[in-house]
C-alpha positions in Angstrom: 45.2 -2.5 35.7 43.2 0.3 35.4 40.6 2.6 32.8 43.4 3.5 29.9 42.7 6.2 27.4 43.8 5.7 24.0 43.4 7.2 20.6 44.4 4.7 18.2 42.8 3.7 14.3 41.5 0.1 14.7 41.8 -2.6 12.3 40.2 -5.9 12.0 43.2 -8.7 13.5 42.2 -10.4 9.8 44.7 -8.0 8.4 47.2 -8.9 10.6 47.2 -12.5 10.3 44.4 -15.5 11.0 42.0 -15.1 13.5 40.9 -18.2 13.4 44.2 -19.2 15.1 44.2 -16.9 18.0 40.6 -15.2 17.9 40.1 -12.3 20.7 43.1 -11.1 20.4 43.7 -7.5 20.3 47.1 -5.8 19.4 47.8 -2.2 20.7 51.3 -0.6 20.1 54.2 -0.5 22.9 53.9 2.9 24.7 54.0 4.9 27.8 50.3 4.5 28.0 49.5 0.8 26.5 48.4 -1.3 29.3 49.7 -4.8 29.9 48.4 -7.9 28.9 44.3 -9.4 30.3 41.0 -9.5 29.2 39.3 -5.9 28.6 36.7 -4.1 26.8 38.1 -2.9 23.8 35.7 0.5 23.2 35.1 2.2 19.7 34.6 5.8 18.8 31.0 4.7 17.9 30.3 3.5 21.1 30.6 -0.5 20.1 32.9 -2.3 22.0 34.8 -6.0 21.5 35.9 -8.4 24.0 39.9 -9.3 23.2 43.0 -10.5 25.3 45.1 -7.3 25.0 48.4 -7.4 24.1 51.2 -5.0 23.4 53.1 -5.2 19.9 56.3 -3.8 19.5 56.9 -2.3 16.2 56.4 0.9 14.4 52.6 0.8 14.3 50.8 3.5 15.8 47.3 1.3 15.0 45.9 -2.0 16.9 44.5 -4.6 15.2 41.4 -6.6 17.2 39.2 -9.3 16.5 35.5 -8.9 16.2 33.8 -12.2 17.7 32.7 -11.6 20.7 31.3 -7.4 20.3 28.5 -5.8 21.6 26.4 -5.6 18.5 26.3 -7.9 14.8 27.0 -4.7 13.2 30.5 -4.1 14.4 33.3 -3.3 12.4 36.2 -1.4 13.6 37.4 0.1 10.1 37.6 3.8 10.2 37.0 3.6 14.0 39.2 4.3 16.9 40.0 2.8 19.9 39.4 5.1 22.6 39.2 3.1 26.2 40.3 -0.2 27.8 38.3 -1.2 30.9 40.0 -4.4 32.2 37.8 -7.6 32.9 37.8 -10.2 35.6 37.4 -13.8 34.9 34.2 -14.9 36.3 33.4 -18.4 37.0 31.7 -20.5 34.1 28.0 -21.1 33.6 25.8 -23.5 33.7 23.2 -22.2 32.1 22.7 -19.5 29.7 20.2 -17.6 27.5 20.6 -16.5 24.7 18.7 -15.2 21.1 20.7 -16.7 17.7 20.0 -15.0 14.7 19.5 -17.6 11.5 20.2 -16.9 7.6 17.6 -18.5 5.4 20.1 -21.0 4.3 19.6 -22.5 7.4 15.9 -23.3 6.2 16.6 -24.8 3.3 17.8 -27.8 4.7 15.9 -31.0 5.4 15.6 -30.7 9.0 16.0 -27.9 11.1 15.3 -28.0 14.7 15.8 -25.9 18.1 17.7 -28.8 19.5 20.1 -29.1 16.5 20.4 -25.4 16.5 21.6 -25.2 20.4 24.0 -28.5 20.1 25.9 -26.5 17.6 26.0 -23.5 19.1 27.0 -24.4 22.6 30.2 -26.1 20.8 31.2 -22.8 19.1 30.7 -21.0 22.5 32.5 -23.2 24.7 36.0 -21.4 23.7 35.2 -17.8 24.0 35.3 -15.2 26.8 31.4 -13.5 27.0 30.3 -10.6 28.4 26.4 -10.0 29.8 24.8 -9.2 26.3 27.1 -9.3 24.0 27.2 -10.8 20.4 28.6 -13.6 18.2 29.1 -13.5 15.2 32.2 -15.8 13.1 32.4 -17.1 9.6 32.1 -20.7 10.9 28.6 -19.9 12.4 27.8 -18.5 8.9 28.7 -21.9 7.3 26.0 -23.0 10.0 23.6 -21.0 8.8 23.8 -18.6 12.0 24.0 -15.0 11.4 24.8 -14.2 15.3 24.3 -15.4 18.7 23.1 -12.3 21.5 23.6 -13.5 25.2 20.3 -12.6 26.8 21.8 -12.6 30.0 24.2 -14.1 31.9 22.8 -14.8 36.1 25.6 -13.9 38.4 28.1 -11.8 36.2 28.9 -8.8 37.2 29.0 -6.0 34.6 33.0 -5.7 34.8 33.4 -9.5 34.4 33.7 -12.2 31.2 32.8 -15.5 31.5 32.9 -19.2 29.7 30.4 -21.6 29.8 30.9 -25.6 30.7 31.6 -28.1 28.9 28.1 -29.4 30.0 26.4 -26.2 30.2 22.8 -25.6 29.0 22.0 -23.2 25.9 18.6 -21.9 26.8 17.2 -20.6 23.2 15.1 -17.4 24.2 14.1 -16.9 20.9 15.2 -17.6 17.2 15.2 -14.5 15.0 15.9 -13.9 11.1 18.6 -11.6 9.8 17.9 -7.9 8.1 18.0 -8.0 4.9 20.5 -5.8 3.6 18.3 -3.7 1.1 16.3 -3.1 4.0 19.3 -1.4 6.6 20.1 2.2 5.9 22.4 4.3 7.4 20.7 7.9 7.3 18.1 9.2 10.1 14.4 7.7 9.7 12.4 11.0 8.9 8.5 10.5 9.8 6.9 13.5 7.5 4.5 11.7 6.2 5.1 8.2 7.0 2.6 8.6 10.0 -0.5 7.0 8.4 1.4 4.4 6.4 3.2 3.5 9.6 0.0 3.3 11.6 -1.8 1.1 9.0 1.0 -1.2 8.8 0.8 -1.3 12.5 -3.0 -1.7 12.4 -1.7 -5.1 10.0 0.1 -6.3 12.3 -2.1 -6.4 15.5 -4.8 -7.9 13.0 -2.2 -10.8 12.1 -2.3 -11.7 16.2 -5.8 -11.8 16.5 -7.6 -14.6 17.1 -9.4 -14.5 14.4 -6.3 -14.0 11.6 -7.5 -17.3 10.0 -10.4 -15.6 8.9 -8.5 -12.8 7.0 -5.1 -13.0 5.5 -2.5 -10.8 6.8 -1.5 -9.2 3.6 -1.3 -5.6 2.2 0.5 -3.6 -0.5 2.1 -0.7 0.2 2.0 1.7 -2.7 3.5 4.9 -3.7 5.1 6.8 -6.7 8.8 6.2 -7.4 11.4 7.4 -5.2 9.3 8.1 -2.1 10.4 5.6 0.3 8.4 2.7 0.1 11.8 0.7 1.3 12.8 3.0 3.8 9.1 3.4 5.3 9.3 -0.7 5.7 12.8 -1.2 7.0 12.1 1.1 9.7 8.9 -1.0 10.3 11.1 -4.3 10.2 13.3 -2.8 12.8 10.9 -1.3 15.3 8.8 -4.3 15.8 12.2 -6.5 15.0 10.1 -8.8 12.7 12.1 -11.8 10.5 11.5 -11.0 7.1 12.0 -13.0 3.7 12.9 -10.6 1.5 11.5 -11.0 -2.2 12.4 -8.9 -5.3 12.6 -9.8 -9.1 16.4 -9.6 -9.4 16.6 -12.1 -7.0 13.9 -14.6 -8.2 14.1 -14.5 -12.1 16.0 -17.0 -13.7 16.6 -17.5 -17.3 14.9 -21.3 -18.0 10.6 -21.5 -17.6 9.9 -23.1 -14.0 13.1 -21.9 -12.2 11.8 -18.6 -11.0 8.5 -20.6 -9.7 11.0 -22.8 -7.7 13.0 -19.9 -6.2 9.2 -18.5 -5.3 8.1 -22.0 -3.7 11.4 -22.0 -1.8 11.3 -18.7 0.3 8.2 -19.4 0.9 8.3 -23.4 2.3 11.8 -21.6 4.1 9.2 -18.9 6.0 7.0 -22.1 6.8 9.5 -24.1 8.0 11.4 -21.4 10.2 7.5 -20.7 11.6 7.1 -24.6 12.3 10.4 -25.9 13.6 12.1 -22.7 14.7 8.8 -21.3 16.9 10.0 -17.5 16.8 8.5 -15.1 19.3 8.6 -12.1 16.9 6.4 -11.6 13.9 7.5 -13.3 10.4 7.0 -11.2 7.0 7.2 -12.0 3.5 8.4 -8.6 1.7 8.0 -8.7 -1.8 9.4 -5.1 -4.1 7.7 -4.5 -6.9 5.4 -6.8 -7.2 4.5 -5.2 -10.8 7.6 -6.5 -12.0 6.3 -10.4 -11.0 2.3 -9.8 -11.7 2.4 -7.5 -14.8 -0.9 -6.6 -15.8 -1.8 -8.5 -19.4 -1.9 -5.2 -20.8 1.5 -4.2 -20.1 2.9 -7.7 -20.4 4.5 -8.4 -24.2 3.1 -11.2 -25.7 6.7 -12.8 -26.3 6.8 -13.0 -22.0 2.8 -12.9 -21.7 3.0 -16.6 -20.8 5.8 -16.7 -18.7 4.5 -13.9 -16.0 1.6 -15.6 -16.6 2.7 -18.8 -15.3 4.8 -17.0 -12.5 1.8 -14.8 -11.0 0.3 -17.8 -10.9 2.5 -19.6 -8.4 2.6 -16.3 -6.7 -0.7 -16.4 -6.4 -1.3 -20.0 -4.9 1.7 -19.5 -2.5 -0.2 -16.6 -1.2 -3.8 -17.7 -0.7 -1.8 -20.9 1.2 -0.1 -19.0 3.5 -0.4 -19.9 7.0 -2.1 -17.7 9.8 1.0 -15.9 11.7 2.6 -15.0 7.9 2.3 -11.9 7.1 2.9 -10.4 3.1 3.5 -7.1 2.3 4.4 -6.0 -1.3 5.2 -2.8 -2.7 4.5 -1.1 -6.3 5.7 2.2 -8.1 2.9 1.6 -10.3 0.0 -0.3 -9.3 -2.1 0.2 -12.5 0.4 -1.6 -14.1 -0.3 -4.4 -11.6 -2.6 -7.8 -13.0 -6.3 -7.4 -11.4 -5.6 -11.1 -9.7 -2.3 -10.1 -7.8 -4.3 -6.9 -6.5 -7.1 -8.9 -5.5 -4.8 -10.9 -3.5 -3.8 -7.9 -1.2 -6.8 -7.0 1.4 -5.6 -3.5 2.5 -3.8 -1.1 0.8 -1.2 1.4 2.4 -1.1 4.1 0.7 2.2 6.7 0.8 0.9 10.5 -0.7 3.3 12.9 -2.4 4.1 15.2 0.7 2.5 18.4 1.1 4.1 21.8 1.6 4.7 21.6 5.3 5.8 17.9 4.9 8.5 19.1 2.2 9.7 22.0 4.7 10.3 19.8 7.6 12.1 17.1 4.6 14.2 20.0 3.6 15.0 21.1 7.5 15.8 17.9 8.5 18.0 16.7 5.4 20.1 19.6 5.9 20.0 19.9 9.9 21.6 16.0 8.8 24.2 17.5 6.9 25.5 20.5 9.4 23.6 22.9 6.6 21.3 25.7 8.2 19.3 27.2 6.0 17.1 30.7 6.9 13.0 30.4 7.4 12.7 32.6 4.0 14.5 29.9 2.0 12.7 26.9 3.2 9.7 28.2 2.8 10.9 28.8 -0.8 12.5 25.6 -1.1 8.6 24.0 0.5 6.6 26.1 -2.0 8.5 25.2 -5.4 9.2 21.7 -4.5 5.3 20.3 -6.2 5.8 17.0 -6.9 9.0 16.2 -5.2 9.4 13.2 -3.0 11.8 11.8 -0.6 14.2 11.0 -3.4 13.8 14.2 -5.5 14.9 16.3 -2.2 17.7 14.5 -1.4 19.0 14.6 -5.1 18.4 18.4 -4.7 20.2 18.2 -1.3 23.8 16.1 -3.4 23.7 18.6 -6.0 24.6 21.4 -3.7 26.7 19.6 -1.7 28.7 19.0 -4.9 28.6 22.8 -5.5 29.8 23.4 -2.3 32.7 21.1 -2.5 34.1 23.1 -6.1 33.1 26.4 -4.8 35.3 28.0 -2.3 32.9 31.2 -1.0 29.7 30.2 -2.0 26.5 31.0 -0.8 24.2 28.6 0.1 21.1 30.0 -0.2 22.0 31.1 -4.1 23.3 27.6 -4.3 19.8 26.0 -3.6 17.8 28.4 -5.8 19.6 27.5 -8.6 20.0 23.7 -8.0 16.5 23.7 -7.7 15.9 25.7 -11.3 18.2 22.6 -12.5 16.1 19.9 -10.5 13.0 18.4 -11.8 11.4 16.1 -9.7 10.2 11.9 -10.7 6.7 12.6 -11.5 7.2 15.3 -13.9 10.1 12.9 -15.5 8.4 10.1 -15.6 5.9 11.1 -18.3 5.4 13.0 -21.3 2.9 15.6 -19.8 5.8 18.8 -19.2 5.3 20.6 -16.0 6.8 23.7 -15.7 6.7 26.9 -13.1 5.8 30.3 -14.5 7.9 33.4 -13.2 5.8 36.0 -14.4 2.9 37.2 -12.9 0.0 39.7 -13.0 2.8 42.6 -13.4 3.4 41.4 -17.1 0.2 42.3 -18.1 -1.3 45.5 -19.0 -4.1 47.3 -18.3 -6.9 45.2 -17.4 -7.6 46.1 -13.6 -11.4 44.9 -13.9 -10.3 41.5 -15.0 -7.3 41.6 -12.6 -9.5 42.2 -9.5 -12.3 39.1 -10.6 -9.8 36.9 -10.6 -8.3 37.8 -7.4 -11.8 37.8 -5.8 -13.0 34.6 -7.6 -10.2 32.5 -8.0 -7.1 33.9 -5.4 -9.0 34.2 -2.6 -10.2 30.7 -2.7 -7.0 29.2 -3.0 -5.1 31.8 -0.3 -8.0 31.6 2.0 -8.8 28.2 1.7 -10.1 27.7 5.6 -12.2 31.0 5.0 -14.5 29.1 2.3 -14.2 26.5 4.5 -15.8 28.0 6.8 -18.8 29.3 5.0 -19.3 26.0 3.3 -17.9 27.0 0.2 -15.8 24.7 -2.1 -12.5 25.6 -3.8 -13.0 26.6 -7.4 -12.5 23.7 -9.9 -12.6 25.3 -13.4 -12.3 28.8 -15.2 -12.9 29.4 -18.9 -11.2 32.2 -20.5 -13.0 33.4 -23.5 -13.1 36.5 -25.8 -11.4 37.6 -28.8 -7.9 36.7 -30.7 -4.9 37.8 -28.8 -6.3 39.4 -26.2 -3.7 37.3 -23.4 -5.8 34.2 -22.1 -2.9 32.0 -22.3 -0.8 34.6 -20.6 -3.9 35.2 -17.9 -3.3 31.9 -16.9 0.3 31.4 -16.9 0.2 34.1 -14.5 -2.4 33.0 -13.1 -0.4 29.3 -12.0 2.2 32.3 -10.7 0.0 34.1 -8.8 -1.7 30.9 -7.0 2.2 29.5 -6.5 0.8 26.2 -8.6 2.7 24.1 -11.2 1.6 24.7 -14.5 0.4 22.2 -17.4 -0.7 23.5 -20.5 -1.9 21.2 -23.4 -3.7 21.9 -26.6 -5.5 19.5 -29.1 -2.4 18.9 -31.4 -0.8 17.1 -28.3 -4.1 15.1 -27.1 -5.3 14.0 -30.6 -3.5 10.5 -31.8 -4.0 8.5 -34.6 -4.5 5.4 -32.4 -8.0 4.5 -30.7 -7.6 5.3 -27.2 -4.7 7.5 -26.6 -6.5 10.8 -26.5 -8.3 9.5 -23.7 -5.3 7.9 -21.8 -3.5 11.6 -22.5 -6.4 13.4 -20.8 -5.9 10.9 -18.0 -1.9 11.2 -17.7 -2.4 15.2 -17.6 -4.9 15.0 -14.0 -2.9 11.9 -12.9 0.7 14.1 -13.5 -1.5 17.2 -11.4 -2.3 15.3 -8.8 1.3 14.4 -8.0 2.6 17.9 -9.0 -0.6 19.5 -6.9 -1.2 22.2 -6.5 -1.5 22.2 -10.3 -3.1 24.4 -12.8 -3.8 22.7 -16.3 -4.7 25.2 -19.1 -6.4 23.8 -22.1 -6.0 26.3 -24.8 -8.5 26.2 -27.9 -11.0 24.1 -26.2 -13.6 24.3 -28.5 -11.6 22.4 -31.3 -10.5 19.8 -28.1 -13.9 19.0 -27.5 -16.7 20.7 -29.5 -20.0 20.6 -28.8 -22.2 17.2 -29.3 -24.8 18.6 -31.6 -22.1 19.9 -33.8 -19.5 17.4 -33.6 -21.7 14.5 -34.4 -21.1 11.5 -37.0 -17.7 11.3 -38.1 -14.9 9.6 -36.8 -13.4 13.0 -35.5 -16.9 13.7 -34.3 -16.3 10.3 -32.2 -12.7 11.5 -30.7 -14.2 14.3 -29.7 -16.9 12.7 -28.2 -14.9 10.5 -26.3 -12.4 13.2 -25.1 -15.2 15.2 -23.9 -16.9 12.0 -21.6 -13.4 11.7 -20.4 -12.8 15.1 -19.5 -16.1 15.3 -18.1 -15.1 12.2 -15.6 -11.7 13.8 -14.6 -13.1 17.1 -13.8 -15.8 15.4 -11.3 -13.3 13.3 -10.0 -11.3 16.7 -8.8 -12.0 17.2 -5.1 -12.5 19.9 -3.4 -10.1 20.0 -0.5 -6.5 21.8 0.7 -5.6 24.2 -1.6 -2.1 22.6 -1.4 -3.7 19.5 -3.2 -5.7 21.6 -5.4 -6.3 21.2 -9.1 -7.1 24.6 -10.8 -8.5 23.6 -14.6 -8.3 27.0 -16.7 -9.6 26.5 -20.3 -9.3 29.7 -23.1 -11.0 29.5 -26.1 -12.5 32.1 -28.6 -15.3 30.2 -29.6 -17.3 29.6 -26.8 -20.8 28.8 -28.3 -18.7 25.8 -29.8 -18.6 24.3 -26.3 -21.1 21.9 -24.7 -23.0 22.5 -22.3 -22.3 20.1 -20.1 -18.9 21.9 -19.4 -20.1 25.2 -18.7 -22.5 24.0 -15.7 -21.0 25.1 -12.4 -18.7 22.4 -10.8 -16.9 22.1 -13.7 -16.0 25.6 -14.7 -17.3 27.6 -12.1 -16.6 31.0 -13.5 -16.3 31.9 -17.5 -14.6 35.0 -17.7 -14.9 37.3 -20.1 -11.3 38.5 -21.5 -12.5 42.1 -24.0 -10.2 43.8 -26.2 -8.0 46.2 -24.3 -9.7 49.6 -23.6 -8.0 53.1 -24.3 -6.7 52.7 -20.6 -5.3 49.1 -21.4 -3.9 50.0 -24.7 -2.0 52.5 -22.7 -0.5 50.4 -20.1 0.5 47.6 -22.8 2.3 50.6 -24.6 4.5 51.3 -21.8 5.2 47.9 -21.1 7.0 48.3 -25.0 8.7 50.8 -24.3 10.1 49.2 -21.4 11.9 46.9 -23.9 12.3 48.9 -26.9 13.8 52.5 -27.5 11.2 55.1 -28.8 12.0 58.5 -29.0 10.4 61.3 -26.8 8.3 62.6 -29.2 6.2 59.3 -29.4 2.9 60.0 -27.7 1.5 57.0 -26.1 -2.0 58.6 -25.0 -2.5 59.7 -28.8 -1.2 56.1 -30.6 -3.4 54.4 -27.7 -6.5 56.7 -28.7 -5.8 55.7 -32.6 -5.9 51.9 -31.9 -9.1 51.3 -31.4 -10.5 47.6 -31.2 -6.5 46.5 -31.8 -5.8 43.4 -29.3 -2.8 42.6 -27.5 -1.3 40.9 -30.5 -2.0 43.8 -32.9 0.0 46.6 -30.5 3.1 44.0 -29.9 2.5 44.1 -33.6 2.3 47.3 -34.1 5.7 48.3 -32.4 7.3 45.4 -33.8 6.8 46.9 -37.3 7.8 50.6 -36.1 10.7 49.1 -35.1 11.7 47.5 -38.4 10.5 50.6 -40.0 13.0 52.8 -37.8 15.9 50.1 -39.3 15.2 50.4 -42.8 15.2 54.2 -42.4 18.5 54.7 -40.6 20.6 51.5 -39.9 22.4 53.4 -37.4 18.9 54.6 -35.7 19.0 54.1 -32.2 15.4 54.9 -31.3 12.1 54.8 -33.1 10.6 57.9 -33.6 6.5 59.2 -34.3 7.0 58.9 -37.9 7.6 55.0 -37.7 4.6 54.5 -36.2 2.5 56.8 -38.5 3.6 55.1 -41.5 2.5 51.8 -39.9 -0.4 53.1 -38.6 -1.6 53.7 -42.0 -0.7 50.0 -43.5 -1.9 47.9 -40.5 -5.4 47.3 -39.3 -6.7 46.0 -36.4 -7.5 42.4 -36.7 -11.3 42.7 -34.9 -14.1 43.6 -36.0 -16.8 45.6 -33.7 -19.2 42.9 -34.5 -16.8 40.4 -33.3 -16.5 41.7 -30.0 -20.3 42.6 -29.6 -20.4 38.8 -29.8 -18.7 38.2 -26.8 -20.7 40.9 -25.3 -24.1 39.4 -26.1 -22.2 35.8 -24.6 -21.1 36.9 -21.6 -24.9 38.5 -20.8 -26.3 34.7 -21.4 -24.5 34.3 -18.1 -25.7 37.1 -15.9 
């Protein structure tokens, strides 16, 4: 009998009939090239294979059915598979003694007594009737009902690597080790990516050499692994679980709540007493770890906490707590947490180190991107992952793989598409977790310095003092220097500050945040300041960020002036927390920069203590438009509306003196409704629109106003 090559769907033999009855059995259809009947290796597409007693069927099938026993892993499954090769298998003589490694489910350790001997005596029984190869795997429902999960043959002395075996009546199970099964949360399917997992997966390492120490006794073996939503706190672990092949007990509240008070305390003291018990009796080789998912959902903080359920978490962090401070050396306890804020001060206290997963950077995102795709037979050009790395702020694992589904899905209704179009718009339509997950709005700006006119001198201090720090970061670097933190816009009225910084968060490639004081203020004590804090905690994870503060003098005031009253007070307190976010920005990679841009128009109505440098290191004076800037705003009009060619721009720019930005979009707005009311049919506005609203409208500035600023800006020179 010799090597026969097939190419037939497999089946499980379940479907056929019970394999209970005749188990390794494996049922290929009559044909030229089905082999006869013996003992082979029945080999997958995937690579697996299953040991069966092959056996032609005569029938109209053009599929075999076999039987999954005895296989070479405890993940086999031949649906969807095909069977691709026989290789034939002599008989060896039976065994004596054998080695092997038996995987356990945690029923197993709920029982009374469980012991190594027990464990062998039962399996030995179940082995006695099957043909084994040299490191296969077992795996049956009667095991299961045993509480074993599978049973790998270490090795089998004197069996050649074409030959099965049995073992003797009398034979010898030698337990090599007793292990604990993956839980299934925990297995995943797709490609482990590394960008950046490689700190969190050396500190988790770092854990684990600690819990083999001598000296573990000393210092629990626990740490909390925490990260925002959706960036693979899971997936980071089960690849952990798998490399160092550690037994885990696998915690989460969906598992362990139950509806009466005490219950969900008795499912926590049982997976607990079932790790102690498969540590004690069991005596495994590899490590054992208690996993526990969202741990903020079990330990709420008492803030967070209803009072209608306050007691109850109460009384269950509690036995969470005990079970963890009297947890043997060799157990280790890891928990994970979206939101460890919202975690209770006692349950964090419990944790010794904490792991710590950061929103990737730009590089990190582009290698994401590469590799997701490359995963999906999708190449993408250099010029669109770097787009796809630069306007992906905030975005974690699960963001980008959303992004990566929605394309697919526009692939699949689309029948010549383009890919690269395909992305750019799926990602206008993508937002990512940390920007949904609150009620701070981040946005990206798509204008930038082009939209405004005039205003070169401005144009060029900001590139110099604010551009180059951010584009050149390892140039300031270099010299010592520290990336700008703050800039304060200030000058008249509609002169553009909000729109010099939304082009500004353009220019720098940075997400933009823009609040005012009618979003911060609240009517409850408090939730100013907590608003302030979600606004540099939502930057952080959208970095690099740029939050504008428009009218900051009526957000925070100054102290001699607002003093007293209770909106003296809320100021007050908005300021001290400002004051403590904008220290707490540091100074590092301009791709986990915070830019802080502030505009205001009163600027001796702000304290002091904001305009010192490292807080807002440059305040930059925005005039009115000049003759020259008046012109170049013009044209940008004219770019949108129709005027006719006898409208001078020079001359109208030469008669609006001290008008603002506001006053000339004003100014050709009403030209334009003039140019309606005289001809409804007009198609373009002509001189003598303008000259009759020339003569009605006024600038809204007053020279005295803007010698103000003047005399400001020289305080600062």
């Amino acid at each position: 009998m010799h090597h026969k090559q097939l190419d037939f769907p497999a089946f499980p033999l379940s479907l056929l009939d019970d394999s209970d009855l005749e188990p390794q059995r494996c049922y290929v259809p009559v044909g030229e090239d089905t082999p006869g009947t013996g003992w082979c290796r029945c080999n997958l597409s995937d690579g697996s294979y299953a040991v069966c007693w092959v056996t032609p069927r005569a029938g109209s099938e053009t599929c075999c059915f076999l039987d999954g026993i005895v296989t070479s892993s405890s993940r086999f499954s031949p649906n969807n598979e095909r069977l691709v090769l026989l290789e034939p298998l002599k008989l060896a003589p039976c065994l004596e003694r054998i080695p092997c490694v038996v995987t356990v489910n945690q029923e197993l350790l709920q029982r009374s007594h469980v012991s190594t001997e027990d464990l062998e005596d039962d399996v030995r029984v179940f082995l006695r009737h099957l043909k084994l190869t040299k490191g296969c795997s077992v795996q049956h429902r009667r095991l299961a009902k045993l509480g074993v999960a599978s049973v790998e043959i270490f090795d089998a002395p004197g069996v050649a690597p074409d030959e099965c075996f049995e073992i003797s009546r009398d034979a010898r199970l030698l337990l090599v080790d007793t292990r604990l099964g993956m839980p299934y949360p925990l297995i995943s399917t797709s490609k482990y990516l590394p960008h950046s997992f490689e700190q969190p997966m050396n500190d988790l390492k770092q854990l684990l050499e600690t819990s083999k120490s001598s000296f573990s006794h000393s210092f629990p073996a626990t740490a909390l692994v925490v990260g925002p939503v959706g960036c693979g706190k899971s997936r980071l672990l089960g690849e952990f679980m798998r490399r160092h092949s550690c037994n885990c007990f696998y915690i989460t509240a969906s598992h362990v709540l139950r509806s009466y008070p005490g219950e969900t305390e008795e499912e926590l003291r049982r997976i607990f007493q079932s790790a102690e018990t498969f540590k004690e009796q069991l005596r495994p080789l590899l490590p054992i770890v208690i996993l526990i998912e969202d741990l903020e959902l079990l330990c709420p903080s008492t803030s967070v906490a209803d009072a209608k359920n306050l007691s109850n978490a109460l009384r269950i962090s509690a036995e969470l707590y005990k079970l963890i401070d009297a947890l043997p050396p060799g157990i280790i306890c890891v928990a994970t947490s979206g939101t460890p804020d919202s975690l209770h001060e006692h349950a964090r206290r419990r944790f010794i180190r904490e792991v710590s997963i950061e929103m990737p950077s730009e590089e990190q995102r582009r290698q994401l991107v590469d590799d997701l795709c490359r995963e999906h037979d999708l190449e993408l050009s250099e010029t669109l992952l770097d787009h796809l790395a630069r306007n992906t702020q905030g975005y974690v694992m699960a963001d980008l793989i959303l992004l990566l589904r929605r394309v697919q899905q526009e692939l699949l209704t689309k029948d010549d598409s383009n890919v690269e179009e395909i992305f750019r718009q799926s990602l206008l339509r993508t937002q990512p977790s940390a920007s949904r997950s609150t009620d701070v709005r981040v946005s990206k700006m798509a204008c930038g310095f082009e939209v405004i006119g005039g205003m070169e001198s401005l144009k060029r201090t900001l590139q110099v003092s604010v551009l180059a720090g951010l584009r050149q970061s390892a140039a300031f670097a270099r010299f010592g220097l520290s990336l700008p933190k703050g800039v304060l816009l200030y000058g008249p009225p509609g002169c553009a500050k909000t729109t010099i910084a939304k082009c500004l968060a353009k220019e720098a490639d940075m997400t933009f945040i823009a609040t005012s004081a009618a979003e911060v203020y609240s009517p409850y004590v408090g939730c100013a300041e907590k608003f302030i804090s979600r606004i540099f905690d939502t930057a952080r994870k959208n970095a690099p960020c740029l939050i504008f503060l428009d009218e900051i003098d009526s957000l925070v005031g100054r102290r001699t002036v607002s003093s007293g009253g209770g909106g003296g007070q809320v100021q007050l307190r908005i300021l001290s927390t400002l004051l403590t976010e904008m220290d707490g920005i540091v100074g590092g990679s301009s791709q986990q920069h915070i830019l802080v841009v502030a505009a205001t128009n009163r600027p001796d109505m702000i304290d002091d203590a904001l305009l010192r440098p490292g807080r807002f290191d440059k305040l930059i004076h925005v005039p009115a438009p000049d003759v020259e800037s008046r012109l170049e705003l013009l044209k940008l009009h004219r770019q949108r509306m129709p005027f006719h060619e006898n409208v001078v721009l020079e001359e109208i720019a030469l008669r609006t003196d001290r008008y603002s930005g506001a006053d000339l979009c004003n100014l050709c707005n009403e030209a334009a409704i003039e140019a309606f009311q005289r001809d409804f049919e007009a198609t373009e506005i002509q001189l003598q629109d303008f000259e009759k609203v020339l003569i009605k409208q006024k600038s809204s500035l007053t020279q005295s106003q803007i010698d103000g600023y003047y005399k400001f800006a020289y305080r600062f020179l």
